[in-house]
C-alpha positions as a Markdown table, in Angstrom:
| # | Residue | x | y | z |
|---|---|---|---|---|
| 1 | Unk | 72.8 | -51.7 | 30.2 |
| 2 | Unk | 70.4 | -51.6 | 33.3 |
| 3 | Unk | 67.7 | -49.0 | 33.0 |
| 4 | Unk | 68.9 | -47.9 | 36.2 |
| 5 | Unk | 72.6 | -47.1 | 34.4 |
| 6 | Unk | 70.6 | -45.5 | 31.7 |
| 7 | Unk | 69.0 | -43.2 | 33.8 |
| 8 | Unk | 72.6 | -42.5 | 35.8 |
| 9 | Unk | 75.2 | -43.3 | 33.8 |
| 10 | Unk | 77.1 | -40.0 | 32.5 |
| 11 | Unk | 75.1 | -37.4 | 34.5 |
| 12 | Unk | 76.3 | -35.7 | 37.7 |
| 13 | Unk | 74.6 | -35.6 | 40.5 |
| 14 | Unk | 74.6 | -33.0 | 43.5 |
| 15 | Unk | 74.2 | -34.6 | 47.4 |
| 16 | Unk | 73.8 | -32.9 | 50.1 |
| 17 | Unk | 74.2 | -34.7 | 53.8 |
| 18 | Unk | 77.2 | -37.0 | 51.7 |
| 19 | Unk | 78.8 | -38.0 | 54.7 |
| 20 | Unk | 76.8 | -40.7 | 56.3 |
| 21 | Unk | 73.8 | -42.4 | 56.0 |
| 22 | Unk | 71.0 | -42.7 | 53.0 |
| 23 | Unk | 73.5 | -39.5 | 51.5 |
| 24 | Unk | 76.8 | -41.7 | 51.7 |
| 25 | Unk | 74.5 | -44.5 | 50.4 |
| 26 | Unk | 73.4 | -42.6 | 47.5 |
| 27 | Unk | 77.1 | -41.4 | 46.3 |
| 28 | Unk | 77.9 | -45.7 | 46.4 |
| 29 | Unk | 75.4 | -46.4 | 44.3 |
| 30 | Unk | 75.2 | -43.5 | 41.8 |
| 31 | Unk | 79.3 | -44.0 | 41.8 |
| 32 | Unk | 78.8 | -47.5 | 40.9 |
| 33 | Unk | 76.1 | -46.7 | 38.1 |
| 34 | Unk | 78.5 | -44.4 | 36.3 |
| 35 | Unk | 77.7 | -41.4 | 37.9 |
| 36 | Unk | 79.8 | -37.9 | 38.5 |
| 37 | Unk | 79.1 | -36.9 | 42.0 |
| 38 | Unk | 79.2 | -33.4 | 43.5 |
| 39 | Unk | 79.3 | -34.4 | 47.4 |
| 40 | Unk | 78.5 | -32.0 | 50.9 |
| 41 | Unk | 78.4 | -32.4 | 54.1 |
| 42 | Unk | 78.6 | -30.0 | 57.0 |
| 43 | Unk | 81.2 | -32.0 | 58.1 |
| 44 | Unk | 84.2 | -31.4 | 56.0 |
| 45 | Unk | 86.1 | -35.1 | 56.8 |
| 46 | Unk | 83.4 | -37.3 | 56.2 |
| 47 | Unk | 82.7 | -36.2 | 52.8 |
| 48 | Unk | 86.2 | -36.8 | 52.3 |
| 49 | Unk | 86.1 | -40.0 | 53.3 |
| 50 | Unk | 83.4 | -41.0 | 51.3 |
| 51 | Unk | 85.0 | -39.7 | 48.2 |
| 52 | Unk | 87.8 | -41.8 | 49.3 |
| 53 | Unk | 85.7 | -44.7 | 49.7 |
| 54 | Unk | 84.9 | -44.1 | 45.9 |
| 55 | Unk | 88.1 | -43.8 | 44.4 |
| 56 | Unk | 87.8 | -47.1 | 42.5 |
| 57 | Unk | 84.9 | -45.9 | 40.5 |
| 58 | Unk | 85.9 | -43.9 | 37.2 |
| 59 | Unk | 84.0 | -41.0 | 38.0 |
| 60 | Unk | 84.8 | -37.5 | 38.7 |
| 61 | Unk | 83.9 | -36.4 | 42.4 |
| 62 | Unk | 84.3 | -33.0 | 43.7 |
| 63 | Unk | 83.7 | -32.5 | 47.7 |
| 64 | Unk | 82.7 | -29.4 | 49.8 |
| 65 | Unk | 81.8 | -28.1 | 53.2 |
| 66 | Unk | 78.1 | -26.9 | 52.9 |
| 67 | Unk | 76.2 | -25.5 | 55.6 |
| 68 | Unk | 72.6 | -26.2 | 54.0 |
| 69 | Unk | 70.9 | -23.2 | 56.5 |
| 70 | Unk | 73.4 | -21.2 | 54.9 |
| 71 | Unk | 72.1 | -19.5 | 51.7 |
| 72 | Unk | 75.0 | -18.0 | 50.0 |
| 73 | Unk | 77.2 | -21.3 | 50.8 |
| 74 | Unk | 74.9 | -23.6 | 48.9 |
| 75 | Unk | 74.5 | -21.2 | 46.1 |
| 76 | Unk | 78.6 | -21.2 | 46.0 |
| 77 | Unk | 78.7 | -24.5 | 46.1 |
| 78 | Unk | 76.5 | -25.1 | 43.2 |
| 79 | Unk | 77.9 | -22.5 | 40.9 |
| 80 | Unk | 81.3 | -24.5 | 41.6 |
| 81 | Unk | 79.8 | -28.0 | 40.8 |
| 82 | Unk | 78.8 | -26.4 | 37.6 |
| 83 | Unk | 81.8 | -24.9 | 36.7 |
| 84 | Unk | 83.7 | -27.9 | 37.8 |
| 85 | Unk | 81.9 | -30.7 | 36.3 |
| 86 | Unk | 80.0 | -29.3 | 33.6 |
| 87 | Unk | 76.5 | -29.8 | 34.3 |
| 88 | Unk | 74.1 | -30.9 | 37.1 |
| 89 | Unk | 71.2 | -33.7 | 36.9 |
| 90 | Unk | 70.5 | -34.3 | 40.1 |
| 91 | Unk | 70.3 | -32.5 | 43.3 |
| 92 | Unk | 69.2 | -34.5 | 46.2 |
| 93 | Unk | 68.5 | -32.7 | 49.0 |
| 94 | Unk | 69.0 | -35.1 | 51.7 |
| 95 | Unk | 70.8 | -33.4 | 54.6 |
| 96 | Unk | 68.8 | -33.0 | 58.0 |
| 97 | Unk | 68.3 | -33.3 | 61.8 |
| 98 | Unk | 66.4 | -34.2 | 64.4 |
| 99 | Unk | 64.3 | -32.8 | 67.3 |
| 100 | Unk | 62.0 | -34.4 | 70.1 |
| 101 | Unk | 60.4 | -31.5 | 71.9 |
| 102 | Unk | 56.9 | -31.2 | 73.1 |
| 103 | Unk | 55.2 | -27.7 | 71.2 |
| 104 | Unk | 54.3 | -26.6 | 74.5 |
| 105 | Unk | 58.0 | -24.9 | 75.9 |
| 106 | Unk | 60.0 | -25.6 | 72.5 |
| 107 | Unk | 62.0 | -22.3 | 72.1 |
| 108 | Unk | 62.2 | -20.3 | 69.1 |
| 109 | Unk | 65.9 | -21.3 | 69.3 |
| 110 | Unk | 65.4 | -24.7 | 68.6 |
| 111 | Unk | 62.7 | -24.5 | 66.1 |
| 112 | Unk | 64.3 | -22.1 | 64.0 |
| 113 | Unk | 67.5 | -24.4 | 64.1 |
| 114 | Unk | 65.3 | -27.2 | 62.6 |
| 115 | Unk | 63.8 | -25.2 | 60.2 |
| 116 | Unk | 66.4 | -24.2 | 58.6 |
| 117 | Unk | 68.3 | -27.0 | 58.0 |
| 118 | Unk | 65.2 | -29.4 | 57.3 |
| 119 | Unk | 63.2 | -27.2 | 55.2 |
| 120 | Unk | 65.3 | -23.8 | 54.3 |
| 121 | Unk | 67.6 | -26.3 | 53.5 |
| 122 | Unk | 65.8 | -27.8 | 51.1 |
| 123 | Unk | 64.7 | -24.6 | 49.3 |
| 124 | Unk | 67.9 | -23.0 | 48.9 |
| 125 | Unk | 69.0 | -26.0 | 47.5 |
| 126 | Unk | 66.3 | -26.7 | 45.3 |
| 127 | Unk | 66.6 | -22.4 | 44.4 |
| 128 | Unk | 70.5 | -22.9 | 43.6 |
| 129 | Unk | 70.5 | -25.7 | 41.2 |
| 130 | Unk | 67.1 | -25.5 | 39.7 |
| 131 | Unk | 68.4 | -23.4 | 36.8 |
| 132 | Unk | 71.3 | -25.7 | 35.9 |
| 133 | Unk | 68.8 | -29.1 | 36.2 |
| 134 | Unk | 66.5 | -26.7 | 33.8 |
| 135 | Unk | 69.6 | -26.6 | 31.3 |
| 136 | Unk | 69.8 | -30.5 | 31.0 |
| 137 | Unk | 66.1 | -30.6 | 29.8 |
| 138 | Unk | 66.0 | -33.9 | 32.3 |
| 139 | Unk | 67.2 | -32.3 | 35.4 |
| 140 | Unk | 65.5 | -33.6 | 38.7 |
| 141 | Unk | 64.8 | -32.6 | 42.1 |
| 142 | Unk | 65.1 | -34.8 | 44.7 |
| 143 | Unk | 63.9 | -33.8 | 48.0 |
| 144 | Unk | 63.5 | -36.0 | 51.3 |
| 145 | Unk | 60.9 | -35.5 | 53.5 |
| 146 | Unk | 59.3 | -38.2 | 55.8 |
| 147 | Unk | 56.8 | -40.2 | 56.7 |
| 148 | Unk | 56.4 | -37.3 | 59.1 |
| 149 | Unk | 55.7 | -35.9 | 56.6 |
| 150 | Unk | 52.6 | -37.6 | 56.2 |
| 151 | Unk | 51.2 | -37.6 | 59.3 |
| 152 | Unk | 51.7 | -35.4 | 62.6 |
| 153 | Unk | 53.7 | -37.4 | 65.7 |
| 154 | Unk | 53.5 | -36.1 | 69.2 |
| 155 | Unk | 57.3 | -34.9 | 70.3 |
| 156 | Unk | 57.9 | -34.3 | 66.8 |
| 157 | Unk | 55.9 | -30.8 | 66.2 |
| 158 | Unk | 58.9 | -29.1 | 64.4 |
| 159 | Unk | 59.9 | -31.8 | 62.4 |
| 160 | Unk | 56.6 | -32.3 | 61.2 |
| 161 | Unk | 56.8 | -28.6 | 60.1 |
| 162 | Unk | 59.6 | -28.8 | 58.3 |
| 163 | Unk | 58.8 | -32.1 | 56.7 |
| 164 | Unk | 55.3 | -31.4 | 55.6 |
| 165 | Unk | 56.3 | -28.0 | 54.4 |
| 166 | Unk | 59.2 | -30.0 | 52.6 |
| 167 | Unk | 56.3 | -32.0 | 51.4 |
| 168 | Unk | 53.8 | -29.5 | 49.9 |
| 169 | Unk | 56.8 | -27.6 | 48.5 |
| 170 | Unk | 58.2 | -30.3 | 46.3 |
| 171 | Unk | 54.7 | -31.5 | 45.5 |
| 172 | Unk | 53.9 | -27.9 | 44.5 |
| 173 | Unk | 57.2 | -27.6 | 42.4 |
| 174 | Unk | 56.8 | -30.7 | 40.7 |
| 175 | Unk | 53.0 | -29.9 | 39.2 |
| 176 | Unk | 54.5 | -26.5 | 38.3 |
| 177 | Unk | 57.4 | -28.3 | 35.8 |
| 178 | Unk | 55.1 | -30.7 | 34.4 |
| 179 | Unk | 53.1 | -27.5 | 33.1 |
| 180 | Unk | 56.2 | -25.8 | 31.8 |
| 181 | Unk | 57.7 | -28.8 | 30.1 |
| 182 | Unk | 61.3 | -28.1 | 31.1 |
| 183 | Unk | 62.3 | -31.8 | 31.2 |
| 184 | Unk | 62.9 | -31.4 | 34.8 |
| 185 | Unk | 61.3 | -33.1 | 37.3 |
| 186 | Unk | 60.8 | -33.4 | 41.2 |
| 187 | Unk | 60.1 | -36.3 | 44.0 |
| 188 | Unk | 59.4 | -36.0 | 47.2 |
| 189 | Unk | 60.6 | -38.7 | 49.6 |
| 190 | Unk | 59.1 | -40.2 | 52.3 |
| 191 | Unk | 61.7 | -42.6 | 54.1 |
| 192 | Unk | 60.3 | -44.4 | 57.1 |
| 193 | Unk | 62.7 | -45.8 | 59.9 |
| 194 | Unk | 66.3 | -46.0 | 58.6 |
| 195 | Unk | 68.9 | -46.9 | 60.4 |
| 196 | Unk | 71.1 | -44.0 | 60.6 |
| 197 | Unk | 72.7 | -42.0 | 63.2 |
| 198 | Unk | 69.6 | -39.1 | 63.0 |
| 199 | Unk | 68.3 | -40.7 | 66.4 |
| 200 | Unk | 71.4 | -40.5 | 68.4 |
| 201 | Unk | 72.2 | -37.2 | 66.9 |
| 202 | Unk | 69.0 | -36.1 | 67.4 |
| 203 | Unk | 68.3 | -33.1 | 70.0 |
| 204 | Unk | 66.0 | -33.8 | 72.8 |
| 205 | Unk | 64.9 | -30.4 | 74.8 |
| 206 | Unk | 64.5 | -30.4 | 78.8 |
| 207 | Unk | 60.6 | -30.6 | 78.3 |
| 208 | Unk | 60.6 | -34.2 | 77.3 |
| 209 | Unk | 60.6 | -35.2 | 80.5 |
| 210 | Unk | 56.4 | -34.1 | 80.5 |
| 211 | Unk | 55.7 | -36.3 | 78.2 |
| 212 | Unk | 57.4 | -39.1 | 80.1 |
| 213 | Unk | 60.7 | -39.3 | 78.0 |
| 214 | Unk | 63.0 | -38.5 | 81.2 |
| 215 | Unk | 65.9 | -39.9 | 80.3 |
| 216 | Unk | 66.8 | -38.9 | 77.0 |
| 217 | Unk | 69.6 | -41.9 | 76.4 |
| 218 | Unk | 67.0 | -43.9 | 76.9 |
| 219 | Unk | 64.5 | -42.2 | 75.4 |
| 220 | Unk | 67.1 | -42.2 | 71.8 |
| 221 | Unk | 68.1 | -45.9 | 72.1 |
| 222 | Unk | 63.7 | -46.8 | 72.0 |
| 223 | Unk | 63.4 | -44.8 | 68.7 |
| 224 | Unk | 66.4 | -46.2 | 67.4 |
| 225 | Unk | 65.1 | -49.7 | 67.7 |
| 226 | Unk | 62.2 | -48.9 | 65.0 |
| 227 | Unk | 64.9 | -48.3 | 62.5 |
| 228 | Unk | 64.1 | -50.8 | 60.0 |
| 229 | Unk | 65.5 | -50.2 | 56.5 |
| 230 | Unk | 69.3 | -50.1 | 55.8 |
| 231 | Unk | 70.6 | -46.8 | 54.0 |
| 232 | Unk | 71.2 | -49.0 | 50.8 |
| 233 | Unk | 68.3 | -50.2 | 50.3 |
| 234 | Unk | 66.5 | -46.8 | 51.3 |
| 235 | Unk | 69.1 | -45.4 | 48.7 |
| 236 | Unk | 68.1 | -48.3 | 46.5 |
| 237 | Unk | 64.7 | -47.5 | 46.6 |
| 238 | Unk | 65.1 | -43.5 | 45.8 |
| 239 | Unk | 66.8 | -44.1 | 42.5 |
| 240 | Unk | 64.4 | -46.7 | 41.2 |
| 241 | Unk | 61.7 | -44.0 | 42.0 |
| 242 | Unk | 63.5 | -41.2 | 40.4 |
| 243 | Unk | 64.3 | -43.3 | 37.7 |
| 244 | Unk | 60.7 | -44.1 | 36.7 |
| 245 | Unk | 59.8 | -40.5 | 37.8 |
| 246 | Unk | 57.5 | -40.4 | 40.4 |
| 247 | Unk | 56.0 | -38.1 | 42.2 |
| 248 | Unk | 56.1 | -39.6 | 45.9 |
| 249 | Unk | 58.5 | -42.5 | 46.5 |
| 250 | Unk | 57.9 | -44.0 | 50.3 |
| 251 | Unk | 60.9 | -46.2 | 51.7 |
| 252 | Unk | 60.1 | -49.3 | 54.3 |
| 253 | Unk | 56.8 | -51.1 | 55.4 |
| 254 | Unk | 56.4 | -48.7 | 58.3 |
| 255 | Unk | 55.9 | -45.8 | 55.5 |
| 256 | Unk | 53.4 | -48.0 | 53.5 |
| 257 | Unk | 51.7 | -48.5 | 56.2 |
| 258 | Unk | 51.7 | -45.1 | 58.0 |
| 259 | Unk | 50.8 | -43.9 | 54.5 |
| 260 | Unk | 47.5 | -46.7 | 54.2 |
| 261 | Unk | 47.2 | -45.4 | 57.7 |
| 262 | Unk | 46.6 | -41.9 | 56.6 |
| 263 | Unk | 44.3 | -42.5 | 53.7 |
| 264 | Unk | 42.1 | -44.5 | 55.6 |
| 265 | Unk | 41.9 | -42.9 | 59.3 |
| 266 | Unk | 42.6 | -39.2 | 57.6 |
| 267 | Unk | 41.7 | -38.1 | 60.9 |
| 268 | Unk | 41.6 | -41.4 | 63.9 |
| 269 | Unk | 44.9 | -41.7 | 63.3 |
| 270 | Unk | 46.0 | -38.9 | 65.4 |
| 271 | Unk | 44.5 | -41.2 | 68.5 |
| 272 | Unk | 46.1 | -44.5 | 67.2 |
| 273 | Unk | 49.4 | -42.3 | 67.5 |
| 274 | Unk | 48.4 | -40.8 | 70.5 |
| 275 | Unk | 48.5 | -44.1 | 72.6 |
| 276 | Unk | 51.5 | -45.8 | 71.2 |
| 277 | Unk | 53.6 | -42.7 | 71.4 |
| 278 | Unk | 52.8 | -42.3 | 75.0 |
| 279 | Unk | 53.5 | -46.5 | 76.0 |
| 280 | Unk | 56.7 | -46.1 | 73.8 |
| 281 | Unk | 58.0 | -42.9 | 75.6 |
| 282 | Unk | 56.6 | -44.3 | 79.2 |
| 283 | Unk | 57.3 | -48.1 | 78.8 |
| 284 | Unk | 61.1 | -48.6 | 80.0 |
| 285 | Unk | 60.9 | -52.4 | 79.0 |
């Protein structure tokens, strides 16, 4: 047996965000490894479908509608993966969404709508299955930031927020297990460009336009072309790293290198950024 199907094989595992992307990714794989999966989505159908998807695999799979800003909903729908399947192992909290809006005009609306799905989110699920991962005595946490997460993007003020906050959170979690000596653990993730639907999905306020993304179609289909990784392998690379539990798992080169980046321009970076985010949002080529 693989150490990977070690690690998997016989535990259930929470997702949040199931229904597309590195989430669907992650119920394939852990499905494949012997895994029981506990699947949400805001979107009731395509977890469905992804349970569907899995119905070859003899494992047990329970599905839910989860609104991840919603507090009392993800508690619920813990406390019913619990019942239902006995035990949790795994909670990753993967669901999230996008927002390119400069700080200068971004409403309250909007930010708060971000903040609460990328980072509340991530709390209240953390909060609701924490105890149950505690019960296992090698429970894990597995939160996904970003690589801006590491580093602060112009247009991308918010999800910076959330992402660093998801960040420091986990990082801060994790140090405070390891002193307990629970068994449980915690990872942060930092994926880089994946090729999902966050981009087209992604909101894009009126004041874009001032930082010369006017057309916002446009504007999607130019971020969407630094996608680089594929879901699987992103979802590849996130149970490897749980697996061998570490602390900060970073998925593609462009989150290798936005991380080397980082350590060695802690600072410079920010002008680095600066240009290439304003030829990329300017440049119509």
């Amino acid at each position: 047996m693989s150490r990977l199907a070690q690690r998997y094989r016989g535990r259930v595992a929470a997702i949040t965000g199931a229904g597309s992307g590195i989430g669907r990714a992650l119920a394939h794989q852990l499905a494949g490894l012997g895994c029981h999966l506990a699947l949400s989505d805001v979107n009731q159908a395509s977890v469905e479908a992804v349970a569907a998807e899995l119905a070859e695999h003899d494992v047990r799979i329970t599905t839910a509608a989860v609104d991840v800003a919603n507090k009392a909903q993800v508690q619920q729908w813990a406390e019913s993966t619990a019942a239902e399947l006995g035990a949790v192992h795994f909670i990753f909290n993967n669901a999230g969404v996008a927002m390119g809006s400069p700080i200068d005009g971004m409403s309250d609306d909007d930010l708060r709508w971000l903040m609460d799905i990328d980072f509340w989110g991530v709390v209240y699920g953390t909060q609701a299955f924490l105890p149950y991962l505690k019960q296992t005595g090698e429970g894990h946490v597995v939160n996904v930031s970003s690589i801006f997460g590491l580093i602060g993007v112009p247009s991308q003020g918010a999800y910076n927020a959330a992402k660093f906050a998801v960040r420091g959170y986990t990082e801060a979690l994790r140090q405070e297990l390891d002193i307990a000596r629970s068994g449980a653990s915690a990872t942060s993730v930092h994926p880089g460009g994946i090729k999902t639907n966050i981009a087209q999905a992604a909101r894009f306020t009126d004041n874009m336009a001032s930082m010369g993304a006017s057309d916002v179609d446009e504007s999607k289909a130019r971020f969407s072309k630094l996608f680089i990784t594929t879901p699987e392998k992103a979802a590849d690379v996130i149970l490897r790293g749980v697996a061998r539990n570490a602390r900060r798992v970073l998925i593609g080169p462009d989150a290798y290198a936005v991380d080397a980046m980082q350590r060695l321009l802690p600072t410079t970076y920010q002008r680095l950024v600066a240009a290439g985010a304003r030829r990329l949002m300017q440049n119509s080529d």
